[in-house]
C-alpha positions as a Markdown table, in Angstrom:
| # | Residue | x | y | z |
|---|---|---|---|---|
| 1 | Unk | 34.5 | -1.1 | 14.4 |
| 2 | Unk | 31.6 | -3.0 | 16.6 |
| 3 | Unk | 30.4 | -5.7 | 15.3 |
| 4 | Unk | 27.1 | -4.1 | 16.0 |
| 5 | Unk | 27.7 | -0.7 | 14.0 |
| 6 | Unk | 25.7 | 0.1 | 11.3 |
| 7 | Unk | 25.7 | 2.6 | 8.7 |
| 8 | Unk | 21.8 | 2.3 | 8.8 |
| 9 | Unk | 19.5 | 5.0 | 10.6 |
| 10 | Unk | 18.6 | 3.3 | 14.1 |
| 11 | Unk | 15.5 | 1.7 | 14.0 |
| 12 | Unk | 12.7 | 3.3 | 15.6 |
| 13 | Unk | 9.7 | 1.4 | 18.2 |
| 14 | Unk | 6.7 | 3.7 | 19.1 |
| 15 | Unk | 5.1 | 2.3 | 22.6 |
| 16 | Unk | 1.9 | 3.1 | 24.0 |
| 17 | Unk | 1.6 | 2.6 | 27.8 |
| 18 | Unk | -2.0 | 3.2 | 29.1 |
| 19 | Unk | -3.9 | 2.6 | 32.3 |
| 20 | Unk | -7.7 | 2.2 | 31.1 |
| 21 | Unk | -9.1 | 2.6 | 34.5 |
| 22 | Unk | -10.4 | -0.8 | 34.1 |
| 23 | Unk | -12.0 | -1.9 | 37.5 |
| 24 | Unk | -15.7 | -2.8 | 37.9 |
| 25 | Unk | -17.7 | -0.5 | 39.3 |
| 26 | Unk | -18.6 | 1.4 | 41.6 |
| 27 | Unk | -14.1 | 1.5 | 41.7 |
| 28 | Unk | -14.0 | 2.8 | 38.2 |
| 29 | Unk | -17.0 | 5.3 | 36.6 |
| 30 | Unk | -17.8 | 5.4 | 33.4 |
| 31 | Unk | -16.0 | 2.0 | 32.4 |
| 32 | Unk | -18.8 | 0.6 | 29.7 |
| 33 | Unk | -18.2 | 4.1 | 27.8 |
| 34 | Unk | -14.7 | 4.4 | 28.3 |
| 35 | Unk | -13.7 | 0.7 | 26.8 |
| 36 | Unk | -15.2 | 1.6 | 23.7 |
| 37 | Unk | -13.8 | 5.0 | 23.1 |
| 38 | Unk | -10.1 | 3.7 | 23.9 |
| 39 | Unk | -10.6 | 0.8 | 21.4 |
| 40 | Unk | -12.1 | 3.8 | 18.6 |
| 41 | Unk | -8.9 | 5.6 | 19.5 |
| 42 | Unk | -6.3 | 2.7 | 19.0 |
| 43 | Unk | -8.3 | 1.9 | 15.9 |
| 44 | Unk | -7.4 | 5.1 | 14.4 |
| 45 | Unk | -4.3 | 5.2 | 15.2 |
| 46 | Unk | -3.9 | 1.8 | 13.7 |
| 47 | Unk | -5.4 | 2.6 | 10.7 |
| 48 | Unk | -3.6 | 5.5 | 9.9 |
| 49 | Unk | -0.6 | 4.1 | 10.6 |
| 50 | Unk | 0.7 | 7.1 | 12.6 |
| 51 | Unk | 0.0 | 5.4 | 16.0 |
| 52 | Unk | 2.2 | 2.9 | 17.9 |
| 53 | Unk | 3.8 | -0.3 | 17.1 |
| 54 | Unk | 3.1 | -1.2 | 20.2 |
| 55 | Unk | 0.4 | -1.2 | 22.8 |
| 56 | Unk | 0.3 | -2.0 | 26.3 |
| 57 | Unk | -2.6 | -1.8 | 28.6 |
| 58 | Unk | -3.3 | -2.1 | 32.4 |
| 59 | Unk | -6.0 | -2.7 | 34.4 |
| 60 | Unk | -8.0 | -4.5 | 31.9 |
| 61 | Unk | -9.6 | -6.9 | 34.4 |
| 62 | Unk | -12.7 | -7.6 | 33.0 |
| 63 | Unk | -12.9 | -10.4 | 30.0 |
| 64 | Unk | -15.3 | -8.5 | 27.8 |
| 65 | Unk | -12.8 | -5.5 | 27.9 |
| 66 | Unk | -10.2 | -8.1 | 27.1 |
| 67 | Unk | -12.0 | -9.2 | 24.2 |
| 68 | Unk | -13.1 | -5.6 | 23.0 |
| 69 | Unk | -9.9 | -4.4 | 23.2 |
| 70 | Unk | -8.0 | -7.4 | 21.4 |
| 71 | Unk | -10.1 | -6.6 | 18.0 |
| 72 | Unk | -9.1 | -2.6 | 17.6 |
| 73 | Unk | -6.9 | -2.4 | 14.9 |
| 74 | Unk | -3.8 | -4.1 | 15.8 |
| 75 | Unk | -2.2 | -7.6 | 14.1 |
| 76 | Unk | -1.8 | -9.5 | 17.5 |
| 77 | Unk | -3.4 | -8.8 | 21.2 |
| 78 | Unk | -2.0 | -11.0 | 24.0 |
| 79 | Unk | -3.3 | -11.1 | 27.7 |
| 80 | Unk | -0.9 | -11.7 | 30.4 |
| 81 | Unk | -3.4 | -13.4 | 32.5 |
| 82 | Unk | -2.1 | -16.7 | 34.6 |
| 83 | Unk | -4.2 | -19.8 | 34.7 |
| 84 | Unk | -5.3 | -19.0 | 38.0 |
| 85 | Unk | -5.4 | -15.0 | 38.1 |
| 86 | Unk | -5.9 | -12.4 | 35.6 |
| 87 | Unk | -3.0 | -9.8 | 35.7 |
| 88 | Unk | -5.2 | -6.7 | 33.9 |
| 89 | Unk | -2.4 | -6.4 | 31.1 |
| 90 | Unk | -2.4 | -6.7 | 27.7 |
């Protein structure tokens, strides 16, 4: 028997991985509506406590995005931005 066995149910982790189109514009349309409904999305999700335990967003280069997006629903947000670069993940 493995040390590791378990008579337990495996555990299970539901991850989101989503590209939110982030660039300024005129590289990404509709970017100032598009923020908002993601976050009303995640919110829901969060509050029903059917969504994802997890969330992890790209292209989130702008810092108001950053910020709108850190407040929708979820316990923690975390950036993965450098000191000298932002990396447009969350």
């Amino acid at each position: 028997v493995s040390a590791f066995a378990s008579a337990e149910a495996p555990l299970e982790l539901r991850v989101l991985t989503y590209n939110t189109w982030g660039l300024p514009a005129p590289l990404s349309k509709h970017r100032k509506e598009r923020m908002p409904a993601i976050c009303r999305g995640l919110r829901r999700a969060a509050e029903a406590r059917d969504g994802w335990d997890v969330v992890l967003l790209q292209e989130v280069w702008m810092k108001e995005d950053q910020r709108l997006l850190s407040g929708c629903g979820y316990e923690h947000a975390a950036s993965a931005d450098l000191e000298t670069i932002d990396s447009g993940l969350m």
